[in-house]
Chimera marker file (.cmm) of the C-alpha trace (Angstrom):
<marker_set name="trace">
<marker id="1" x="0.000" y="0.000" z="0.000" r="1" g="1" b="0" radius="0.5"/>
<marker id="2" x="3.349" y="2.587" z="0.503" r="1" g="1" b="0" radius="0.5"/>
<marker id="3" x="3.562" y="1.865" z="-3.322" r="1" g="1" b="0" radius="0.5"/>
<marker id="4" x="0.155" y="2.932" z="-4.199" r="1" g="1" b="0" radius="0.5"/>
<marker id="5" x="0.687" y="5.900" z="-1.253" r="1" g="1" b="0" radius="0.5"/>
<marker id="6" x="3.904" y="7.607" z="-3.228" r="1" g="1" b="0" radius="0.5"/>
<marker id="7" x="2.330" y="6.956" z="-6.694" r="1" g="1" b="0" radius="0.5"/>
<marker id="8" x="-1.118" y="8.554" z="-5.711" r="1" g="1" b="0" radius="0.5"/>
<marker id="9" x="0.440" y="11.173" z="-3.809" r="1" g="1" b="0" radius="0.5"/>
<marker id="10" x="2.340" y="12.162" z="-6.860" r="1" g="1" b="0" radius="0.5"/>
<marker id="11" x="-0.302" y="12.387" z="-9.289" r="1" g="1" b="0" radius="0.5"/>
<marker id="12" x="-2.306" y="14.431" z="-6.464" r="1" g="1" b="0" radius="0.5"/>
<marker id="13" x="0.507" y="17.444" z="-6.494" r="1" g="1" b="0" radius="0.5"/>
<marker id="14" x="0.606" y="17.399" z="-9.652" r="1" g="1" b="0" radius="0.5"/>
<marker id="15" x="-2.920" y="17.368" z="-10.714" r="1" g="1" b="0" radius="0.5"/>
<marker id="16" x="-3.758" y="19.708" z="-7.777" r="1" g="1" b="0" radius="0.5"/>
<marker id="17" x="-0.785" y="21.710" z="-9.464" r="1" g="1" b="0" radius="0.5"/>
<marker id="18" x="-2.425" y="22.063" z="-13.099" r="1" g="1" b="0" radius="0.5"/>
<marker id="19" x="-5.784" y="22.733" z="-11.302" r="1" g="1" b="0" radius="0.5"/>
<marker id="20" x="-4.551" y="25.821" z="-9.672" r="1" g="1" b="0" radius="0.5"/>
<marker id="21" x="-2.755" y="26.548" z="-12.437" r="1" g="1" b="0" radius="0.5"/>
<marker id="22" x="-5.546" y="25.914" z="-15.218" r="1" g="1" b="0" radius="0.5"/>
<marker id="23" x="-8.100" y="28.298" z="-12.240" r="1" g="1" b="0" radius="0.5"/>
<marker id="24" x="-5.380" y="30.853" z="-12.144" r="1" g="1" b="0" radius="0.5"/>
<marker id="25" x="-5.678" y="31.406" z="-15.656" r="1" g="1" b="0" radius="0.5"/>
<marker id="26" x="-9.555" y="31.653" z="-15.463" r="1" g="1" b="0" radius="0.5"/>
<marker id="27" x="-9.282" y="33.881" z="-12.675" r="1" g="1" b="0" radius="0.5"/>
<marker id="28" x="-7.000" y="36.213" z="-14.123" r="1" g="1" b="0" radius="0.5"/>
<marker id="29" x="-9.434" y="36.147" z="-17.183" r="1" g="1" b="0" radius="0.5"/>
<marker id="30" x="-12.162" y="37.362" z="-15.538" r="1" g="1" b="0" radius="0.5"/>
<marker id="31" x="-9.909" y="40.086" z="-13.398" r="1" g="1" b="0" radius="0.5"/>
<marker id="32" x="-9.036" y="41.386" z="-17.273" r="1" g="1" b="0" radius="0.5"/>
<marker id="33" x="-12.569" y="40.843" z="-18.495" r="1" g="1" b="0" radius="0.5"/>
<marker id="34" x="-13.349" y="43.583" z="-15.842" r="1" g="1" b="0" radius="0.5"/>
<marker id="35" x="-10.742" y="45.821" z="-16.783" r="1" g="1" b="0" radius="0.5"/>
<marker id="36" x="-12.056" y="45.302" z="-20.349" r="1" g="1" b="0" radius="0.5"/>
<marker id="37" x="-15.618" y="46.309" z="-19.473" r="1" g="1" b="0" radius="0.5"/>
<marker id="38" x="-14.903" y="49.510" z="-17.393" r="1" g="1" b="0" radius="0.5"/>
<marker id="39" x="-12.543" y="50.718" z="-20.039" r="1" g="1" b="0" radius="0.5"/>
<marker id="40" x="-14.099" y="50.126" z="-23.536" r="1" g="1" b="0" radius="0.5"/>
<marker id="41" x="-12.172" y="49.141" z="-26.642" r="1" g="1" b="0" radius="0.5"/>
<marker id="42" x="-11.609" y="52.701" z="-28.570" r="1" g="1" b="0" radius="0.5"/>
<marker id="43" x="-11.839" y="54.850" z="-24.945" r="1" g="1" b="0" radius="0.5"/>
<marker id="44" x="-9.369" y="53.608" z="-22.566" r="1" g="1" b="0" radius="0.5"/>
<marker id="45" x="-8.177" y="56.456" z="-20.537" r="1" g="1" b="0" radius="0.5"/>
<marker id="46" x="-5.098" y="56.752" z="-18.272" r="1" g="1" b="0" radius="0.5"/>
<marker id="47" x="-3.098" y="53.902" z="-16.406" r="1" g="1" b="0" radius="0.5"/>
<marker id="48" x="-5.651" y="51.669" z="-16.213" r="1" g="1" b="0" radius="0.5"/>
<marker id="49" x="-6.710" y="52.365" z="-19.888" r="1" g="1" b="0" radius="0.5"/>
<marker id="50" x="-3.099" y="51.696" z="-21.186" r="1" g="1" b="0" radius="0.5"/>
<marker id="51" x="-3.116" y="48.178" z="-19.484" r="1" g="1" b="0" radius="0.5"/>
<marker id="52" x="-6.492" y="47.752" z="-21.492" r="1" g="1" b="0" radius="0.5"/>
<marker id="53" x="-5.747" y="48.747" z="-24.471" r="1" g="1" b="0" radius="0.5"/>
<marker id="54" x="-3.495" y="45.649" z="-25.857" r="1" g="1" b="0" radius="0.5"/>
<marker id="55" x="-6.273" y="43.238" z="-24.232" r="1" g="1" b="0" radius="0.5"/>
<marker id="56" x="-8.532" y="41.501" z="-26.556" r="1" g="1" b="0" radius="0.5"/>
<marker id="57" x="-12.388" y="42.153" z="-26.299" r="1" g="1" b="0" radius="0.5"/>
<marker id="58" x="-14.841" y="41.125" z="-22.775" r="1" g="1" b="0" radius="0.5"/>
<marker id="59" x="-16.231" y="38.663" z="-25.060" r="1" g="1" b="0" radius="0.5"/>
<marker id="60" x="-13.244" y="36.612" z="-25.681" r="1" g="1" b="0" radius="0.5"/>
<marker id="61" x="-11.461" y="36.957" z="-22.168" r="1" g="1" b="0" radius="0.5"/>
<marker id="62" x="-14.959" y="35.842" z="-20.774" r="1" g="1" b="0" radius="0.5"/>
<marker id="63" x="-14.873" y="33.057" z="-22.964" r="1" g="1" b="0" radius="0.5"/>
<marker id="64" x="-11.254" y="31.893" z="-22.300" r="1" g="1" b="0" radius="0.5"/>
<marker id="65" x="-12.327" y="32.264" z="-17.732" r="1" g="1" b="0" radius="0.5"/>
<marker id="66" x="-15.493" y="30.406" z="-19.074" r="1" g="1" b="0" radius="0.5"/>
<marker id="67" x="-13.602" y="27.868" z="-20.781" r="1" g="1" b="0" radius="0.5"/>
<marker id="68" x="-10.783" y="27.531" z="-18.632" r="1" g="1" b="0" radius="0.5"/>
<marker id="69" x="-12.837" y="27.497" z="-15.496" r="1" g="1" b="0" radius="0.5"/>
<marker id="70" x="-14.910" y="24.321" z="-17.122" r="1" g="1" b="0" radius="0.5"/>
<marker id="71" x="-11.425" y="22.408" z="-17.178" r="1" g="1" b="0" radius="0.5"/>
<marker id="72" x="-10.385" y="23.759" z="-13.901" r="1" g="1" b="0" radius="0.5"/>
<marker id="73" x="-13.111" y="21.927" z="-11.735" r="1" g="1" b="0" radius="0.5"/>
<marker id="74" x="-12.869" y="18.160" z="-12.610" r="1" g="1" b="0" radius="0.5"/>
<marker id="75" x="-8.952" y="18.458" z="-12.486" r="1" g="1" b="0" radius="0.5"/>
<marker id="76" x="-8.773" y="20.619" z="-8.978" r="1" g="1" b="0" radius="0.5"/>
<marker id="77" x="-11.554" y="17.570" z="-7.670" r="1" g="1" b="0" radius="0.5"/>
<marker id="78" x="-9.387" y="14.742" z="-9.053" r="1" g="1" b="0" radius="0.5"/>
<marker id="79" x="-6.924" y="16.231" z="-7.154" r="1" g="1" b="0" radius="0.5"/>
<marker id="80" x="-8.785" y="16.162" z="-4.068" r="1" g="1" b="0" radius="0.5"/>
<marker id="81" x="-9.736" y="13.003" z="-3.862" r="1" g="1" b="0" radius="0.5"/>
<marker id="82" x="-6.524" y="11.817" z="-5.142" r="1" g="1" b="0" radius="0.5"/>
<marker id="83" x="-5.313" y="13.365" z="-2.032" r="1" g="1" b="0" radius="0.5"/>
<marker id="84" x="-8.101" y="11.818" z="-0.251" r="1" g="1" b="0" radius="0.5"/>
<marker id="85" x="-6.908" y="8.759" z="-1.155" r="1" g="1" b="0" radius="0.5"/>
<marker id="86" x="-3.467" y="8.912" z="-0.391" r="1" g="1" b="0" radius="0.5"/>
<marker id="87" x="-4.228" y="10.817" z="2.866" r="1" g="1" b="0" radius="0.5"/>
<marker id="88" x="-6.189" y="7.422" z="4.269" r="1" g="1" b="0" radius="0.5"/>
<marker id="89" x="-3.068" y="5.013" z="2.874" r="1" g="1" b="0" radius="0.5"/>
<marker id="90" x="-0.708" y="7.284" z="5.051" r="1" g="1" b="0" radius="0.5"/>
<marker id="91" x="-2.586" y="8.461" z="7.994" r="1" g="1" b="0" radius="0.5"/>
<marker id="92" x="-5.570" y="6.585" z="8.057" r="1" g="1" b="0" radius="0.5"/>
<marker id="93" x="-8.541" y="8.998" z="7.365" r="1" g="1" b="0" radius="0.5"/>
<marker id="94" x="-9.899" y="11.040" z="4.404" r="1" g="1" b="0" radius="0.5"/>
<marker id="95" x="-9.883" y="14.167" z="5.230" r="1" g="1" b="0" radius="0.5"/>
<marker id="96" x="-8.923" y="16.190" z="8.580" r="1" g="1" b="0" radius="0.5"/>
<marker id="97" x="-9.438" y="19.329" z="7.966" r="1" g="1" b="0" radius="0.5"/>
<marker id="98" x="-6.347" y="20.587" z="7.378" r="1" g="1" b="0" radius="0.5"/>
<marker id="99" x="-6.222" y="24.165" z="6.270" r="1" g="1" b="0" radius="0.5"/>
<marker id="100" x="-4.547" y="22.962" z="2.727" r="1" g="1" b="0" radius="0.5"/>
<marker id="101" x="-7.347" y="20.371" z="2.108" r="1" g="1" b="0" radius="0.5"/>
<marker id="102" x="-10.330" y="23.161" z="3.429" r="1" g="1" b="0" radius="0.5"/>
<marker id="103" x="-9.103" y="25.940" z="1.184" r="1" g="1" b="0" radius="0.5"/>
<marker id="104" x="-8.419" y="23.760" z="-1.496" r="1" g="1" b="0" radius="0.5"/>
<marker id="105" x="-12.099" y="22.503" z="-1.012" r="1" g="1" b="0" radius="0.5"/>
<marker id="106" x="-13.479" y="26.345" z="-0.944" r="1" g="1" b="0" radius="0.5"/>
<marker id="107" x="-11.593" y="26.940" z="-3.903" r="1" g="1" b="0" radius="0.5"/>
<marker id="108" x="-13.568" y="23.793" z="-5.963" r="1" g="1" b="0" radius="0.5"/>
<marker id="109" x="-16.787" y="25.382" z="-4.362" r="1" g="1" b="0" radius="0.5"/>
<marker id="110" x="-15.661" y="28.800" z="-5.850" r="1" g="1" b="0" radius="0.5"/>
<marker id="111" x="-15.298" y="27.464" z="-9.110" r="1" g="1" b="0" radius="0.5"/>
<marker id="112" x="-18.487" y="25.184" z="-8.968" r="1" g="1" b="0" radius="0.5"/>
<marker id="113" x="-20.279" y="28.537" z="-8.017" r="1" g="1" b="0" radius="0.5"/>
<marker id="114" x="-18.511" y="30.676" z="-10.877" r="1" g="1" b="0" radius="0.5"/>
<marker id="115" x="-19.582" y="27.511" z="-13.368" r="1" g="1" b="0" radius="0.5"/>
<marker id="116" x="-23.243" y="27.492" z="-11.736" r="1" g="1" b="0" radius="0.5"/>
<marker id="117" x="-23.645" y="30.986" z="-11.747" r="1" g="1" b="0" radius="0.5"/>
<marker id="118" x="-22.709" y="31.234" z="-15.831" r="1" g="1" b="0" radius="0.5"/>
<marker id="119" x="-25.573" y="28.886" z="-16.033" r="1" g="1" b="0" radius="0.5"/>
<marker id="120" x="-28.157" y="31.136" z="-14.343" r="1" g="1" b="0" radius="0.5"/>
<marker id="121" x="-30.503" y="33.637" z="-15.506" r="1" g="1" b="0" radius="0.5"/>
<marker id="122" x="-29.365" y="36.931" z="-14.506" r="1" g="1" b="0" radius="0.5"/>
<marker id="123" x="-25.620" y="35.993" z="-13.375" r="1" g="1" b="0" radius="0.5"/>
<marker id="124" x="-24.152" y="35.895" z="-17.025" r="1" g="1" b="0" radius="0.5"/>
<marker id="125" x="-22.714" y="39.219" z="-16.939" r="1" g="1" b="0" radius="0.5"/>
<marker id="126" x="-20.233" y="40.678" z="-14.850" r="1" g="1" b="0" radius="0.5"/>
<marker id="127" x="-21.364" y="39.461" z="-11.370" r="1" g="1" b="0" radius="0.5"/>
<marker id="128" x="-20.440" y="36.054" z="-11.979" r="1" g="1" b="0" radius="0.5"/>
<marker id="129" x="-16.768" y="36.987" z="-12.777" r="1" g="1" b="0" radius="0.5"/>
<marker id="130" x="-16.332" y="38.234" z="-9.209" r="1" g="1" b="0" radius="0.5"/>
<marker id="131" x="-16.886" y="34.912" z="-7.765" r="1" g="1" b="0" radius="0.5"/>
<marker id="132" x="-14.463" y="33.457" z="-10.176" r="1" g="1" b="0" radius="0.5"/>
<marker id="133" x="-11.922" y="36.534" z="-8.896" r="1" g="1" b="0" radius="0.5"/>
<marker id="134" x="-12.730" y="35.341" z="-5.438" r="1" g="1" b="0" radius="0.5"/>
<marker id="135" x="-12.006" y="31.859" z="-6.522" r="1" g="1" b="0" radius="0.5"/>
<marker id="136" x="-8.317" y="33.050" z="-7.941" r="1" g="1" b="0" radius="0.5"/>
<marker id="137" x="-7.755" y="34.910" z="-4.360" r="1" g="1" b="0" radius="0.5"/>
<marker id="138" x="-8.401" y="31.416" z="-2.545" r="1" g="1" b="0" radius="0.5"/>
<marker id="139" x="-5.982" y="29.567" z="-4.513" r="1" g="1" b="0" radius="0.5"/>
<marker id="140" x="-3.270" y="32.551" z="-4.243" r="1" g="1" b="0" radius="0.5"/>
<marker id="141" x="-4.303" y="32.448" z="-0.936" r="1" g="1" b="0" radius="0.5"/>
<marker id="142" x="-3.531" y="28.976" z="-0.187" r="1" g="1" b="0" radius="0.5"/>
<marker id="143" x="-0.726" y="28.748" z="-2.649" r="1" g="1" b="0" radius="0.5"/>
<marker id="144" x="1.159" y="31.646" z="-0.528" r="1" g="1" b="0" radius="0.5"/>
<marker id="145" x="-0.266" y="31.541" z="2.659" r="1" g="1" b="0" radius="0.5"/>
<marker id="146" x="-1.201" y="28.303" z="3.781" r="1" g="1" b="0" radius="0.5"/>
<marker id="147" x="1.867" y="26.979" z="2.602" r="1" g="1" b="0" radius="0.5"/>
<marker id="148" x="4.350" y="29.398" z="4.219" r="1" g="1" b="0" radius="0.5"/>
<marker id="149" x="2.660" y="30.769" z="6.732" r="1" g="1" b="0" radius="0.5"/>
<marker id="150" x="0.004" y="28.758" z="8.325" r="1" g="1" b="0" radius="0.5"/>
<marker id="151" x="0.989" y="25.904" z="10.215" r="1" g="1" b="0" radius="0.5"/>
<marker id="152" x="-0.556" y="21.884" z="9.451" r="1" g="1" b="0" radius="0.5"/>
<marker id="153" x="0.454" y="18.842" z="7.865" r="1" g="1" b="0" radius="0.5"/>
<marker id="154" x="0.611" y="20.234" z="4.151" r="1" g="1" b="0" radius="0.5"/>
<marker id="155" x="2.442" y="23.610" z="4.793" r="1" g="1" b="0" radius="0.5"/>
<marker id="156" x="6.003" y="24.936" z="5.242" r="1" g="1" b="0" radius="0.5"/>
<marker id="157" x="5.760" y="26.903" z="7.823" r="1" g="1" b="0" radius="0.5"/>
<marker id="158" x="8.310" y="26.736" z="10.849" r="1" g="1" b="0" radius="0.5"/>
<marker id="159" x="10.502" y="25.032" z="8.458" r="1" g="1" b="0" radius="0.5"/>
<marker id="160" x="14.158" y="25.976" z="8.877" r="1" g="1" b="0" radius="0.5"/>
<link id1="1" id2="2" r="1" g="1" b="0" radius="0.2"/>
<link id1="2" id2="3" r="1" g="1" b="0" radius="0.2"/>
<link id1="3" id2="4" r="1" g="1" b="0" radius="0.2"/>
<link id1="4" id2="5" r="1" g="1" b="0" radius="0.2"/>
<link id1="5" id2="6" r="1" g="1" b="0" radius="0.2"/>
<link id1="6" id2="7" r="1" g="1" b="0" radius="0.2"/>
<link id1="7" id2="8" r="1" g="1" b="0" radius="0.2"/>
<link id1="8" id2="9" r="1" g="1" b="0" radius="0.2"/>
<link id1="9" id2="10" r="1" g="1" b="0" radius="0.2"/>
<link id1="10" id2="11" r="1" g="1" b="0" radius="0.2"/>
<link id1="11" id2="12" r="1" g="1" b="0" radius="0.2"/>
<link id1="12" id2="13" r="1" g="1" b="0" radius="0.2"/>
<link id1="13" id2="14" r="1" g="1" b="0" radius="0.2"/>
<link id1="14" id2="15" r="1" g="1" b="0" radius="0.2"/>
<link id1="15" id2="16" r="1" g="1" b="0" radius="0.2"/>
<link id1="16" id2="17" r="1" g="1" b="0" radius="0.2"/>
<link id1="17" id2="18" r="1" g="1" b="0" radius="0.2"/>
<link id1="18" id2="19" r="1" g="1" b="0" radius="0.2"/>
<link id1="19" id2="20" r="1" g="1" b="0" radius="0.2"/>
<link id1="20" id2="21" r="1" g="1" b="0" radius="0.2"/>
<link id1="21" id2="22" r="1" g="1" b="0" radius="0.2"/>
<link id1="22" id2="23" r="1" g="1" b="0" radius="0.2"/>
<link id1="23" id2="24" r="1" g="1" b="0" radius="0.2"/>
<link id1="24" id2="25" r="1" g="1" b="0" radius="0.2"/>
<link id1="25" id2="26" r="1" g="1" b="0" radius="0.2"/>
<link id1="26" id2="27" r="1" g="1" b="0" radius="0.2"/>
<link id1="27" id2="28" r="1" g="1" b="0" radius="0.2"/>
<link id1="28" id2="29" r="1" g="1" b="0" radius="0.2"/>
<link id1="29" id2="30" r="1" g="1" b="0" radius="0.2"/>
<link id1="30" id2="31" r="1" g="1" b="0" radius="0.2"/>
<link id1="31" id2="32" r="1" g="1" b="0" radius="0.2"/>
<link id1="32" id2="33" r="1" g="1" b="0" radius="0.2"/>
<link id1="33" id2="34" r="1" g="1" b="0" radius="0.2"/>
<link id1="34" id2="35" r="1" g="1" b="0" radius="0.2"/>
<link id1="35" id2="36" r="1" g="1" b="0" radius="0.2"/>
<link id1="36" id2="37" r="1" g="1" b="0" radius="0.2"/>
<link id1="37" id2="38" r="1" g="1" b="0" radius="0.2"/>
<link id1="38" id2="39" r="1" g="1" b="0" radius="0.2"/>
<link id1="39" id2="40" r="1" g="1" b="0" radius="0.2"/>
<link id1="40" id2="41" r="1" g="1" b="0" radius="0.2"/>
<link id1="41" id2="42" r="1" g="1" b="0" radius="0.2"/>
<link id1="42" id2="43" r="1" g="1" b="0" radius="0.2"/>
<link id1="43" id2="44" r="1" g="1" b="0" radius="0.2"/>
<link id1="44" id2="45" r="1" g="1" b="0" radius="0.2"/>
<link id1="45" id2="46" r="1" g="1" b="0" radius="0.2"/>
<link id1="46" id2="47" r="1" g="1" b="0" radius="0.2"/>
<link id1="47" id2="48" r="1" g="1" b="0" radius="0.2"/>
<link id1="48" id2="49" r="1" g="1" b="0" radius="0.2"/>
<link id1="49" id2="50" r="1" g="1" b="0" radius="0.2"/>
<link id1="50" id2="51" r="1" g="1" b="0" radius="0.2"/>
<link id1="51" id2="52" r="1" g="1" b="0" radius="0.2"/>
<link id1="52" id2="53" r="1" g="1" b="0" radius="0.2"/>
<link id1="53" id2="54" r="1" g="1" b="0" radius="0.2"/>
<link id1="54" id2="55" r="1" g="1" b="0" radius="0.2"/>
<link id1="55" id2="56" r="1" g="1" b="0" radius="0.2"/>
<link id1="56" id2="57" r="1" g="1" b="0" radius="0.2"/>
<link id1="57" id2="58" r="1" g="1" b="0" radius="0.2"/>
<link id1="58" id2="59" r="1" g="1" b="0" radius="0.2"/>
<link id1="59" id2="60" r="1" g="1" b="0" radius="0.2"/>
<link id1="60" id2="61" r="1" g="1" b="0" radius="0.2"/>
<link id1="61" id2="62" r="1" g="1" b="0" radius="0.2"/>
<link id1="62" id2="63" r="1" g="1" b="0" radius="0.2"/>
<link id1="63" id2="64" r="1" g="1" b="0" radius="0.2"/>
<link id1="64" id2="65" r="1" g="1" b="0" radius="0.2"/>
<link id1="65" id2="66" r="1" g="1" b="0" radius="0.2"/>
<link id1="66" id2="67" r="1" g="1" b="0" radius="0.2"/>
<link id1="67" id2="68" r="1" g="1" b="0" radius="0.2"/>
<link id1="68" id2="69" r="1" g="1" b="0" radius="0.2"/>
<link id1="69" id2="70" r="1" g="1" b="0" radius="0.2"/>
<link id1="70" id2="71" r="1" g="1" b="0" radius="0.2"/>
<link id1="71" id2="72" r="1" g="1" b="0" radius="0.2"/>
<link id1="72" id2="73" r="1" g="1" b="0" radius="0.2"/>
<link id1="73" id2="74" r="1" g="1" b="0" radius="0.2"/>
<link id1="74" id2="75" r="1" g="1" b="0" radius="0.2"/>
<link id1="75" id2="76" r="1" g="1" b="0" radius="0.2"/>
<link id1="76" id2="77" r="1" g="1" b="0" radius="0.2"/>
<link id1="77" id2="78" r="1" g="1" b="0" radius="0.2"/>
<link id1="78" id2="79" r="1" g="1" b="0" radius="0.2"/>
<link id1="79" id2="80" r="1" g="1" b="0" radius="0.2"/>
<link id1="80" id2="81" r="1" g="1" b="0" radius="0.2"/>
<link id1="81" id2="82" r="1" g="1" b="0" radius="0.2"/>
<link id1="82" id2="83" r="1" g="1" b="0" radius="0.2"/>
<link id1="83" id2="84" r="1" g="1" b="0" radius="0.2"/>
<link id1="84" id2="85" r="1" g="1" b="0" radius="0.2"/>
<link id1="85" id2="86" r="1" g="1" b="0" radius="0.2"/>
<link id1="86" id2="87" r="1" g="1" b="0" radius="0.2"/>
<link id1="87" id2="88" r="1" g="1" b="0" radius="0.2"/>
<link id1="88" id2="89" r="1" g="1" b="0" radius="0.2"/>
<link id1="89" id2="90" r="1" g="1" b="0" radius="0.2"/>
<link id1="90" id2="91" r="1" g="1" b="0" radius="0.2"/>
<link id1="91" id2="92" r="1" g="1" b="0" radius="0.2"/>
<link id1="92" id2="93" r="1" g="1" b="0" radius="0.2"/>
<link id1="93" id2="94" r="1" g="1" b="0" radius="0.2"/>
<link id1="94" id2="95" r="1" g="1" b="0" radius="0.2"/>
<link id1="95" id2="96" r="1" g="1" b="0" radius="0.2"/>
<link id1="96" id2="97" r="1" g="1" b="0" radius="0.2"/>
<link id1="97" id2="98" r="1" g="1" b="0" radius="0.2"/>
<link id1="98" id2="99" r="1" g="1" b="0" radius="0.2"/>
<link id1="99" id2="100" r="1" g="1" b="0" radius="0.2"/>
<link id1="100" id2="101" r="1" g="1" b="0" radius="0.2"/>
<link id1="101" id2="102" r="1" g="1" b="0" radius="0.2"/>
<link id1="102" id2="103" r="1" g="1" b="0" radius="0.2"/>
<link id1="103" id2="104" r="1" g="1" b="0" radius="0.2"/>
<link id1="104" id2="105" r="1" g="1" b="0" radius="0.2"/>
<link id1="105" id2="106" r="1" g="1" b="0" radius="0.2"/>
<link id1="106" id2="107" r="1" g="1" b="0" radius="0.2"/>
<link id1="107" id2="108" r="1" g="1" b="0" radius="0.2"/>
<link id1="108" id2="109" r="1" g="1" b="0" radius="0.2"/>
<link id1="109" id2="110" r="1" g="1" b="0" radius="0.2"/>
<link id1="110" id2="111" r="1" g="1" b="0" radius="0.2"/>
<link id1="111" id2="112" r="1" g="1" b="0" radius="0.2"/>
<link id1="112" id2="113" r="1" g="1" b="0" radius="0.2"/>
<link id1="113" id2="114" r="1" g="1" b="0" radius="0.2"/>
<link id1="114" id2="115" r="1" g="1" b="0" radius="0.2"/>
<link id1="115" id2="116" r="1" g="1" b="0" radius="0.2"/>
<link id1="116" id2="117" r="1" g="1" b="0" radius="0.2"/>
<link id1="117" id2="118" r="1" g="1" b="0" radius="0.2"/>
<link id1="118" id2="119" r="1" g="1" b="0" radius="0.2"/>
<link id1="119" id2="120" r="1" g="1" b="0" radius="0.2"/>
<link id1="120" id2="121" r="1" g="1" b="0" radius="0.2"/>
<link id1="121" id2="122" r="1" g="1" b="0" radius="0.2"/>
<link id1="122" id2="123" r="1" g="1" b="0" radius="0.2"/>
<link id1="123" id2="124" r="1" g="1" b="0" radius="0.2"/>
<link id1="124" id2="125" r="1" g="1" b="0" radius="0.2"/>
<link id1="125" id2="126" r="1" g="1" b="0" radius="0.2"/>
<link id1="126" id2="127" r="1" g="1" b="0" radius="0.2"/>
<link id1="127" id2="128" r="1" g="1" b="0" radius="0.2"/>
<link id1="128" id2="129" r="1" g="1" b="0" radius="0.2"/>
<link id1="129" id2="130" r="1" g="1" b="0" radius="0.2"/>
<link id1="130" id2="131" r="1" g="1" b="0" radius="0.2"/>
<link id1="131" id2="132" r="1" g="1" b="0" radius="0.2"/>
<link id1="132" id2="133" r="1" g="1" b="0" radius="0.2"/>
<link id1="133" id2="134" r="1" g="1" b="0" radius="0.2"/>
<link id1="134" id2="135" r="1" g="1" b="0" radius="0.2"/>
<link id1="135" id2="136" r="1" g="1" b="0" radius="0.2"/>
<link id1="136" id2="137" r="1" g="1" b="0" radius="0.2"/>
<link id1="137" id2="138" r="1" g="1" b="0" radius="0.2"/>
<link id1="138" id2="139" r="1" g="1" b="0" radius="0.2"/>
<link id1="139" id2="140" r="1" g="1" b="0" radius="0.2"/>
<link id1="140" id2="141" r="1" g="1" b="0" radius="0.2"/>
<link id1="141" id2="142" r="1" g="1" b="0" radius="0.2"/>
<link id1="142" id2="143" r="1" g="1" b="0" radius="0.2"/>
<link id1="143" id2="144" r="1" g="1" b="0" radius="0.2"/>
<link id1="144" id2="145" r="1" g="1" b="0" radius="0.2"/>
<link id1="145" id2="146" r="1" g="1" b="0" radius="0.2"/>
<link id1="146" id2="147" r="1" g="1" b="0" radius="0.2"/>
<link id1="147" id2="148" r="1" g="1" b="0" radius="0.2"/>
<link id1="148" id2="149" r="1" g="1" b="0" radius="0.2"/>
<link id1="149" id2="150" r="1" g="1" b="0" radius="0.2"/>
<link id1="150" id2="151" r="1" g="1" b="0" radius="0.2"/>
<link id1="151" id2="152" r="1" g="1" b="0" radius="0.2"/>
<link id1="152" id2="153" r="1" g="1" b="0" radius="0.2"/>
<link id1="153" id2="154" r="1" g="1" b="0" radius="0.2"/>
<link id1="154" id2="155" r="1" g="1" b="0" radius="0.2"/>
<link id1="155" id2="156" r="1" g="1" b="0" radius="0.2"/>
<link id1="156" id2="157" r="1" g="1" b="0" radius="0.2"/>
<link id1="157" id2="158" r="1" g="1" b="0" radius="0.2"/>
<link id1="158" id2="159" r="1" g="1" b="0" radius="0.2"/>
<link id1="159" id2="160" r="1" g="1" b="0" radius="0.2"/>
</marker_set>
C-alpha cells in the first residue's frame, strides 16, 4: 500500500498543481474581463486604460475564464480526492481538515459557483466573474499563505 501511497500522492501534487494553475488562468481572465468592461475598446483612458488597451475584447477573455474554469473543476476535484486517497493510505482517514485540504475545497466550491452561476438567468454578466476573482484569491491564498505561513500537515511553515 506505501507503493500505491507515493504513486497517488504524486499524481495528487501534480494534478492539484495544473488545477490551480488551469483556475489561475480563469481567474485572471475574468480580473481582465473587468478591466475590459470599465474601459471600452476605442476609450481607454489613463493607467488603467493603457493596461487595457493591448487586451482583446470582454467577449473573448470571458470566454477563455469560461472555458478555462470548465477544465479547472474536474482536475482541482481529481486532485482532491486523489489526495483523499493517499491521505487514508498514510494516515488513516480522508480528510482532517487541514487548512490545505479546506481551502483547497473552498476553492472547488468557488469554481463550482462561478460555473453554476454562468448557467443562471441573470448571473451571465459581470457578477459572476467576481466569484471566479474570489475563486483566484483562494488559490493565491492557499498557494502563498497556507503553505508558508500557516501551520498543518501540508504547509512549510516553521521550516528551517
Amino acid at each position: 500500500m506505501t507503493f500505491l501511497g507515493v504513486v497517488v500522492f504524486r499524481d495528487n501534487q501534480n494534478t492539484v498543481s495544473l488545477g490551480a494553475a488551469i483556475g489561475i488562468v480563469s481567474g485572471i481572465a475574468s480580473l481582465l474581463y473587468l478591466l475590459r468592461i470599465w474601459q471600452p475598446k476605442g476609450a481607454e483612458r489613463g493607467f488603467f486604460g493603457a493596461v487595457a488597451k493591448p487586451l482583446p475584447s470582454a467577449k473573448k477573455l470571458d470566454a477563455l475564464a469560461y472555458k478555462s474554469a470548465i477544465i479547472t473543476l474536474p482536475v482541482l476535484g481529481l486532485g482532491i480526492v486523489l489526495g483523499a486517497i493517499w491521505a487514508e493510505a498514510s494516515w488513516g482517514r480522508f480528510w482532517g481538515w487541514d487548512p490545505k485540504e479546506t481551502a483547497s475545497f473552498i476553492s472547488w466550491v468557488l469554481y463550482a459557483a462561478y460555473l453554476h452561476a454562468r448557467a443562471t438567468a441573470g448571473w451571465r454578466d459581470h457578477k459572476a466573474a467576481w466569484i471566479n476573482i474570489l475563486a483566484l484569491a483562494t488559490v493565491i491564498f492557499n498557494l502563498l499563505f497556507i503553505n508558508l505561513v500557516v501551520s498543518g500537515l501540508h504547509s512549510y511553515a516553521g521550516l528551517n
